[in-house]
LOKELO-888433 format. One record per residue (C-alpha): residue number from 1; x, y, z. Coordinates in steps of 0.5 Angstrom, whole numbers, plus 500, padded with zeros to 3 digits. Example, Ala and Ser with C-alpha at 12.3 -4.5 7.8 and 13.67 -1.06 7.14 Angstrom:
! LOKELO-888433
     k     x     y     z
     1   525   491   516
     2   527   498   514
END
This chain:
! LOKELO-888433
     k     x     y     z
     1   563   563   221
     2   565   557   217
     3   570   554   213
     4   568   551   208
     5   573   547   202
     6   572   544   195
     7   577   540   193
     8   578   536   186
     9   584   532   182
    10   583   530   176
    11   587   524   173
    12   583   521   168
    13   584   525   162
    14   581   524   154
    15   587   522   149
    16   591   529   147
    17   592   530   155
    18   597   527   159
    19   594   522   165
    20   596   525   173
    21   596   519   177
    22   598   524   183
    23   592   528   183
    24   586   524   186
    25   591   522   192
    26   593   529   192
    27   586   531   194
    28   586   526   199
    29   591   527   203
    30   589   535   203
    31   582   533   206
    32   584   528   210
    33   589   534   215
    34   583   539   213
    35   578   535   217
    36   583   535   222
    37   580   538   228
    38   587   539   231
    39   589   542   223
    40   585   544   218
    41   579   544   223
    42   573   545   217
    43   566   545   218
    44   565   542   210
    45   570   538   206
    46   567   537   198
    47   571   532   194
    48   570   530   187
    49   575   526   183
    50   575   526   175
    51   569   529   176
    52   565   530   169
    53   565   538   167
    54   558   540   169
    55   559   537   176
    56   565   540   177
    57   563   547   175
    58   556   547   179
    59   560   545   185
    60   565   551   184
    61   559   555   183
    62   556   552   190
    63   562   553   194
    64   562   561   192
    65   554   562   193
    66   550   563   199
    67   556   564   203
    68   558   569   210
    69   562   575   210
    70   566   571   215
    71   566   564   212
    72   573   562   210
    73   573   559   203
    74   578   553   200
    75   579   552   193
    76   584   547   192
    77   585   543   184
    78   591   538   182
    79   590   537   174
    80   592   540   168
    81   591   547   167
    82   589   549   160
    83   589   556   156
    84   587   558   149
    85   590   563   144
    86   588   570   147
    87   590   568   154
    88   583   565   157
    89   585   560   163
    90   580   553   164
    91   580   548   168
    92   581   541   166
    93   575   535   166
    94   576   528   165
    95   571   530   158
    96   577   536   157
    97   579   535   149
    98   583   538   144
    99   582   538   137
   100   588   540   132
   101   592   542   139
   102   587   547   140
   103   582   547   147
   104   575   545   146
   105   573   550   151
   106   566   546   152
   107   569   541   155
   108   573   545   161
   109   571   550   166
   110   573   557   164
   111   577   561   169
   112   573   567   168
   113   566   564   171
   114   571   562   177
   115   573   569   178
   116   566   571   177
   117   563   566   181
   118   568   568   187
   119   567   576   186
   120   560   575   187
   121   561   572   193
   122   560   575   200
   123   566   572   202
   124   571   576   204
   125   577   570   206
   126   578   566   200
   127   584   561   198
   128   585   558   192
   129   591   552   191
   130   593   550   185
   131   597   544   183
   132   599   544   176
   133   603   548   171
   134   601   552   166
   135   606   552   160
   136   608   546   156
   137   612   540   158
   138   614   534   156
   139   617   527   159
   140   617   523   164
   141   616   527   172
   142   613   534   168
   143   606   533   167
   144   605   538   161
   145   599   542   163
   146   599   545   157
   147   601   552   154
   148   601   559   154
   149   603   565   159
   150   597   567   164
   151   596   572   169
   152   593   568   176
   153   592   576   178
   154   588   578   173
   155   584   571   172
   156   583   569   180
   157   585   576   183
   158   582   580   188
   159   580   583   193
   160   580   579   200
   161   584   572   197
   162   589   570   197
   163   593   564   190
   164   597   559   192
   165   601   557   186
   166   605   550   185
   167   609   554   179
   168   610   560   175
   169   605   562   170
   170   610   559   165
   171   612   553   169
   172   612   546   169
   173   609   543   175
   174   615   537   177
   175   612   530   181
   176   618   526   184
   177   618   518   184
   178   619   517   191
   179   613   521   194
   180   606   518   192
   181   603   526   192
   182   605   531   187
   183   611   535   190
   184   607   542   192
   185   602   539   196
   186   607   534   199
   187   610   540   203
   188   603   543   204
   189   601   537   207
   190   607   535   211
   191   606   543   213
   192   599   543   215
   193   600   536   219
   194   607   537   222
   195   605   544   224
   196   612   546   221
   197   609   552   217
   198   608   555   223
   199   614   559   223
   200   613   565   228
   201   610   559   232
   202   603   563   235
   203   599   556   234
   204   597   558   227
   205   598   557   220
   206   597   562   215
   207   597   562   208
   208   603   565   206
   209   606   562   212
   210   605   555   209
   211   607   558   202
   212   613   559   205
   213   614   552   208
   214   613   549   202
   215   617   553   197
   216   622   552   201
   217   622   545   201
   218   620   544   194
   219   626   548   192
   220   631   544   196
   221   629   538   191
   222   628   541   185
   223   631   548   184
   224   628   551   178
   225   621   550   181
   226   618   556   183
   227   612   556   187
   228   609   563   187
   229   604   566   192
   230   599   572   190
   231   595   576   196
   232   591   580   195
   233   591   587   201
   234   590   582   207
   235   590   576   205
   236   597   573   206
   237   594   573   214
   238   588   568   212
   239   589   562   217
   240   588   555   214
   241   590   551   219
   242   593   551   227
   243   599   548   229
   244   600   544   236
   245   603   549   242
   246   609   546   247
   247   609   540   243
   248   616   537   244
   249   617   534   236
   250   615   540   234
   251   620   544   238
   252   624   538   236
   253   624   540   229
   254   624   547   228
   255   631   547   231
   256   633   541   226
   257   631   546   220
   258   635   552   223
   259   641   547   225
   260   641   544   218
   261   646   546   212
   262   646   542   205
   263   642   536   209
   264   649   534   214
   265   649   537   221
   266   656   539   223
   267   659   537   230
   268   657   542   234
   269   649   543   231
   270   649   535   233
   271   651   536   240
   272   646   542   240
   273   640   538   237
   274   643   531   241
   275   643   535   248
   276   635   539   246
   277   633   531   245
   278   635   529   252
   279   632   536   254
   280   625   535   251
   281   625   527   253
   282   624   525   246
   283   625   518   244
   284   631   518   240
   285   628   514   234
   286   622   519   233
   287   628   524   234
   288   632   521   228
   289   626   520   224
   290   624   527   224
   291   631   529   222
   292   630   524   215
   293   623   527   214
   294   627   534   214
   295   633   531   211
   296   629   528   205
   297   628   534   200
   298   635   535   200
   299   637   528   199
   300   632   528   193
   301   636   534   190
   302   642   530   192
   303   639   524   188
   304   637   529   183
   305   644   531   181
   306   647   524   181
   307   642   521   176
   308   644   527   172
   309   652   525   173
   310   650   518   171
   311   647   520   165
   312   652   525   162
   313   658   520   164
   314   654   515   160
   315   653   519   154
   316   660   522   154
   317   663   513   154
   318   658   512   147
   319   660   520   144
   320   667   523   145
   321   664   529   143
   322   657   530   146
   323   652   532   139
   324   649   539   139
   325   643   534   139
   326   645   530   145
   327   647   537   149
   328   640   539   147
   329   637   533   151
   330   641   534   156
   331   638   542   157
   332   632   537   156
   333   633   532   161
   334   636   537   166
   335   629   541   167
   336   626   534   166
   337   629   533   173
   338   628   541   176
   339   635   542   176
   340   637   550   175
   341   644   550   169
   342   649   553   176
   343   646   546   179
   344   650   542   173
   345   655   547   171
   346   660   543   176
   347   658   536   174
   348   659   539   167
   349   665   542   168
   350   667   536   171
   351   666   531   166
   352   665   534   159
   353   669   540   161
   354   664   546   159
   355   657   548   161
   356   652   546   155
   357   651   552   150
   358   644   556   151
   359   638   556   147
   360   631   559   148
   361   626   554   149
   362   623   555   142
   363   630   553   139
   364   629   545   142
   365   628   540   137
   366   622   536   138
   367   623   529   143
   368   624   523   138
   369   617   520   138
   370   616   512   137
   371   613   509   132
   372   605   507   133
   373   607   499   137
   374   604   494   135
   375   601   488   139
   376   603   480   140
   377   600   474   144
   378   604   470   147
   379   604   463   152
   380   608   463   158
   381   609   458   164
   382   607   457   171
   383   612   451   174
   384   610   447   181
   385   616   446   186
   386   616   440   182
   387   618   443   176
   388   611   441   172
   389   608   446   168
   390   601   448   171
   391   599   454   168
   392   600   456   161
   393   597   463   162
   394   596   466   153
   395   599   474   155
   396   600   480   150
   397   604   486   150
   398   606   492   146
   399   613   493   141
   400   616   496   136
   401   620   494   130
   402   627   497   127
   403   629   496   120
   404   636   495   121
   405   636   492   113
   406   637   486   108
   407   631   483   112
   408   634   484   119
   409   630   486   125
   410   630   488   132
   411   624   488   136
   412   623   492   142
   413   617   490   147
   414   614   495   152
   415   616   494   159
   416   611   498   164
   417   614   502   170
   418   613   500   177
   419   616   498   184
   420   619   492   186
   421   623   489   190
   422   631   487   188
   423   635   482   190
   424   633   475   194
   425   631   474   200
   426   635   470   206
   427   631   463   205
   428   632   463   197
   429   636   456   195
   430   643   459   192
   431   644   465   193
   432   649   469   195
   433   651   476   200
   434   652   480   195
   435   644   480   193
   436   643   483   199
   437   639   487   202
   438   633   487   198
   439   631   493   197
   440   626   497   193
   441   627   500   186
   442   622   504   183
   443   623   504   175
   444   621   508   169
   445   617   504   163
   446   622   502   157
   447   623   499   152
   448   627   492   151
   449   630   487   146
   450   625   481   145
   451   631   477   144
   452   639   477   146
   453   642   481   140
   454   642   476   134
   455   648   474   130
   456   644   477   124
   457   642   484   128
   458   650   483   130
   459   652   483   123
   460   647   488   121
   461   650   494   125
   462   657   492   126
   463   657   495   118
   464   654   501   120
   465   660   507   121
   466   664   506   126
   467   663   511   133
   468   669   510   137
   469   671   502   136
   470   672   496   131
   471   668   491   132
   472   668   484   129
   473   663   482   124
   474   662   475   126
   475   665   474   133
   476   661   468   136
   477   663   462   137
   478   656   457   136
   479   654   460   129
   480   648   461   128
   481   644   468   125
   482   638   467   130
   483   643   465   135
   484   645   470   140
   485   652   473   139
   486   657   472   144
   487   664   473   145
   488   663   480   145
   489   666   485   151
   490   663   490   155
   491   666   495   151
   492   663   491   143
   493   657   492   147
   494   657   499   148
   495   660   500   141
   496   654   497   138
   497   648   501   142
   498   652   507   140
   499   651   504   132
   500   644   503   133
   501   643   510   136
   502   646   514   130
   503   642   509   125
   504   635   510   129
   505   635   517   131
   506   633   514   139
   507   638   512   145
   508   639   504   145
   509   644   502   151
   510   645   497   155
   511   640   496   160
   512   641   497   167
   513   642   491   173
   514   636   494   176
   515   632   495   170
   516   634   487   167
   517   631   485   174
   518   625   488   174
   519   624   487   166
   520   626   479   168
   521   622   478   174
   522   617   480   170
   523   612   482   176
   524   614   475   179
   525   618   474   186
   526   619   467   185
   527   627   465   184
   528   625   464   177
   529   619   467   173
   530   616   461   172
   531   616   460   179
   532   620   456   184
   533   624   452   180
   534   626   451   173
   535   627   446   167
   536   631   445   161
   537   624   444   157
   538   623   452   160
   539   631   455   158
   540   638   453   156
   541   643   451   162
   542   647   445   164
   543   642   440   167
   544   646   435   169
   545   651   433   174
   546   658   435   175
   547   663   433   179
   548   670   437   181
   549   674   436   186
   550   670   431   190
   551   664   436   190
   552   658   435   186
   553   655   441   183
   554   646   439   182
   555   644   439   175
   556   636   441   179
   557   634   446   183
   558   630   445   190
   559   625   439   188
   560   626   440   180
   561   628   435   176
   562   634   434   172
   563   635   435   165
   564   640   436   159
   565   646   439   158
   566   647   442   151
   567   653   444   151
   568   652   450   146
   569   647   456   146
   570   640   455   142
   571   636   459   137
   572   633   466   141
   573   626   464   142
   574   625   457   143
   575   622   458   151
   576   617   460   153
   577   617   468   155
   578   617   471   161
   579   611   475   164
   580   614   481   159
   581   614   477   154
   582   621   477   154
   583   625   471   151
   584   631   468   154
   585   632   472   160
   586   634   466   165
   587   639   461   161
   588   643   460   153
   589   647   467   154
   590   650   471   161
   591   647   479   158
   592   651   485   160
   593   648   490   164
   594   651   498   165
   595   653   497   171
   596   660   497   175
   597   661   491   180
   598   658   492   187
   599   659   488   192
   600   652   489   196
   601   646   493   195
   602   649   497   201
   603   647   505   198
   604   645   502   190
   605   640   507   186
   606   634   505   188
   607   631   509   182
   608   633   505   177
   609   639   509   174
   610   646   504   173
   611   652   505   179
   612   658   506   177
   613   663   509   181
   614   669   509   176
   615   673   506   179
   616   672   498   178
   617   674   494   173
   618   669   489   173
   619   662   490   170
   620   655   486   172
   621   652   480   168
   622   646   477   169
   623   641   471   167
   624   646   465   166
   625   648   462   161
   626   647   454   157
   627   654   452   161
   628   652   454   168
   629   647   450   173
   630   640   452   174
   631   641   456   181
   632   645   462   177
   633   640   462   172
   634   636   465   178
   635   632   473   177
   636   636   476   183
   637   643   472   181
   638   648   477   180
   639   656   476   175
   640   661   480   174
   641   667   480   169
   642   673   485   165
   643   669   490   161
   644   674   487   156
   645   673   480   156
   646   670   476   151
   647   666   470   152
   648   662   464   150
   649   657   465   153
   650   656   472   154
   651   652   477   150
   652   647   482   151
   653   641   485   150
   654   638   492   148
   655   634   498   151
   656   632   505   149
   657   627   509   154
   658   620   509   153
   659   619   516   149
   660   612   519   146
   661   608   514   142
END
């Protein structure tokens, strides 16, 4: 007897086709707990990632051939399922293509060669695991893995197999930010590697018993993921893997799923799990991490309902009355984030006072498609600790244009998405406690204003039909049509996306703190994004001394040099960009941001969605401002003031999420 395992992740698909990032890393981790002597135990593990369709299809034929009655077969595949007209299911390559939407069969791998291939075969335990979905999606977080209905029985089914599948044969398979593999697997792993899908505890792990583990904890974090199971006469007792017996944090753990309700222990199962800790002679800190690692899918969900709150409380404060078209993306957005409707009704009741109206899937409108970006060059800046400029590196970057009429623009560029780190460290000159902890925030790739908003793109959408407020044509102080609007407050701001959203058809808001940071920073964690000081050659801030009440405010930063005081904002532009290619973003205009006034970073988002709690009065600031000094023109400086204060030296910029191009 052998046990014998093919596993392929595709990521790398042909245009037409969504990439998977999750894949490759997917296949990684399932042979790594396969070859596990104490897990997996197989004999042979095969790997193929991206690999061209021929190699793929030969390595499927040669994982069936010449094999024993008693040899344990795996396959396992995370990439895009693909299913034409009549019903035909394939599996993707890197080489799979679409011409007029339509599959080119050539360039896949047909499933009924796969079902022909294991019948032939004399193995009679057969296990296949498939990670990806098998009906259209679209959006951030659900990978479309194209369309159609299948029957996974009829296709793969037969005599002595066993299917494992991470969704419906109509449904999306969802990814989660925070897990670096695709959630199906992230739970068949941890399943395999943790022994906690032995559920009746005899030491062995069968397939249906780690099907059920990972549905399990699939669904705690995203409920309308239905991850499905088809055995075939005796093959749901297959046994794919063992667990380790009279292991104490295996003990541990089980009672922790049995104790657990809605990821909180009440008094009493905390009493019972703290007196088997002591019992079993657990480390307390191994105990606690087993009892996050349980807890984590349920906070997953948890953040999942949050990030929707958000959302829907910020789309009600731009329209009163929610558009069948803004209902619509909510729905859209609600199983964008694998939220079933009874998940949402009370968020919806309590908010809006009324559940979404339901409509078929059909019925939907088609997500707003950016138009084509275009490309443009720019130079940034590299300063010493002195403040002089040792690098002016040429970079490029994508955006966009919105006509906003009469000759005025808004230009938009591309922001990618990525992990950073918030906030400032201990050491960094100038800070203050309220950038603390720093903290990592994963953000989604957006579209930002090349500039602060102008007093030409001001006025130009300030004549557009009011949504809830009047705004003031011309409210600056220092006029100037390419100079950055000011005196406008939160609320102005607010008013003005809300225009510029009915005039264009996408969703402008203001920006996130966290997503301001990140589009600042530019990928740098120096102080400033031109490195560990700054100059007023390089931005539009009060580079000189000031004397009050004895104390000296300095003019510099760190070694920097001092410099001029302009007293006045400037024309947009007149500085080098950042990494970005984002103008502006330390100096000449504080920007206000979605978020509501923290004191700390203590329990922020780390998702990049705005905190608010409905309860504070003040709203963040960010970047400095001409009349400020250098230190608080930093990337991780953080203001605040009234959302109905109008300042002149506050303003804003725009952003609207990154959709389809």
């Amino acid at each position: 007897m052998a046990k014998i395992a093919l596993l392929i992740g595709i990521s790398e698909y042909e245009p037409g086709l969504a990439a998977l990032p999750k894949a490759v890393n997917d296949v990684e981790a399932m042979e790594r707990v396969l070859l596990n002597p104490e897990m997996g135990g197989f004999d042979h593990v095969k790997v193929l990632k991206n690999p061209e369709r021929l190699d793929m299809e030969r390595e499927i034929y040669n994982l069936y051939a010449n094999r024993q009655k008693d040899d344990l077969v795996l396959f396992y595949f995370s990439g895009h399922g693909v299913t034409v007209e009549n019903g035909d299911f394939y599996f993707s390559t890197r080489q799979t293509q679409k011409q007029e939407n339509k599959l080119l069969p050539f360039t896949a791998v047909a499933g009924t060669n796969v079902r022909s291939w294991m019948n032939q075969s004399k193995s009679k335990r057969q296990v296949v695991i498939l990670d990806c979905c098998f009906s259209g999606a679209f959006g951030k977080g659900w990978i479309a893995k194209d369309i159609g209905k299948i029957d996974l029985q009829q296709h793969l089914g037969a005599e002595g197999k066993a299917i494992l599948t991470a969704s419906t044969s109509t449904q999306y398979a969802f990814e989660v930010d925070g897990l670096d593999l695709s959630i199906y697997t992230n739970y068949l792993v941890e399943g395999i590697e943790k022994g906690a899908a032995d559920i009746d505890g005899d030491g062995q792990i069968s397939v249906d018993e780690l099907h059920k583990y990972a549905k399990s904890k699939v669904q705690e974090a995203s409920p309308a993921m239905t991850p499905e199971f088809y055995p075939h006469q005796e093959g749901y007792r297959i046994f794919i893997a063992k667990s380790p017996k009279d292991d104490p944090k295996l003990e541990y753990r089980k009672e922790v799923e049995k104790r657990i309700y809605r990821g909180q222990f009440n008094i009493v199962a905390r009493r019972l799990l703290n007196s088997l800790c002591l019992q079993l002679e657990l480390d307390p800190d191994v105990a606690k991490a087993i009892e996050a690692e349980v807890q984590k899918p349920y906070l997953e969900y948890q953040r999942k309902l949050e990030e929707y709150e958000v959302t829907l409380v910020e789309a009600t404060r731009i329209e009163s009355n929610l558009s069948e078209r803004t209902l619509n993306d909510l729905r859209d957005y609600q199983q964008h984030l694998g939220l079933r409707d009874e998940d949402v009704a009370p968020i919806e009741e309590r908010i809006i006072g009324q559940q979404k109206p339901s409509a078929p899937v059909e019925q939907l409108p088609e997500p707003i498609e950016l138009q084509q970006p275009d490309t443009f060059e720019f130079e940034t800046v590299k300063v010493n600790a002195q403040g002089k400029i040792i690098e002016r590196p040429c970079k490029s970057a994508e955006f966009f244009t919105e006509d906003l009429g009469n000759g005025v623009t808004l230009q938009m560029v591309a922001i990618p998405g990525g992990t950073f780190l918030m906030g400032s460290p201990e050491n960094e000159e100038g800070r203050s406690d309220d950038e603390s902890p720093q903290h990592k925030v994963t953000i989604q790739p957006f579209f930002m204003g090349k500039f602060p908003v102008t007093q030409a793109q001001w006025t130009a959408v300030a004549t557009l039909d009011k949504v809830n407020i009047d705004l003031k044509p011309d409210p600056s102080r220092f006029k100037g049509t390419n100079r950055p609007v000011e005196c406008v407050s939160w609320d102005d701001a607010v008013e003005f996306c809300a225009r510029l959203s009915n005039k264009t058809g996408k969703t402008y808001r203001l920006p996130s703190e966290a997503e301001w940071e990140y589009a600042c920073r530019g990928g740098t964690t120096t102080p400033f994004y031109c490195g560990e000081t700054i100059t007023t050659e390089l931005a539009n801030y009060r580079g000189t001394d000031w004397e009050y009440k004895g104390t000296i405010y300095p003019g510099n930063y760190g070694q920097g040099p001092k410099g001029e005081y302009r007293e006045q904002t400037t024309n947009v532009g007149d500085f080098p960009a950042n990494p970005f290619g984002l103008f502006d973003m330390c100096g000449n205009i504080w920007e206000w941001c979605q978020d509501e006034w923290h004191e700390n970073y203590d329990n922020a988002p780390t998702n990049g969605s705005a905190w608010l709690s409905d309860n504070n009065q003040q709203w963040l600031l960010r970047g400095g401002s001409w009349n400020y000094f250098p230190w608080l023109c930093r990337s991780a400086v953080r203001s605040r003031s009234a959302r109905d204060r109008r300042s002149d030296f506050v303003g804003f910029r725009v952003m609207v999420v990154r959709g389809r191009s």
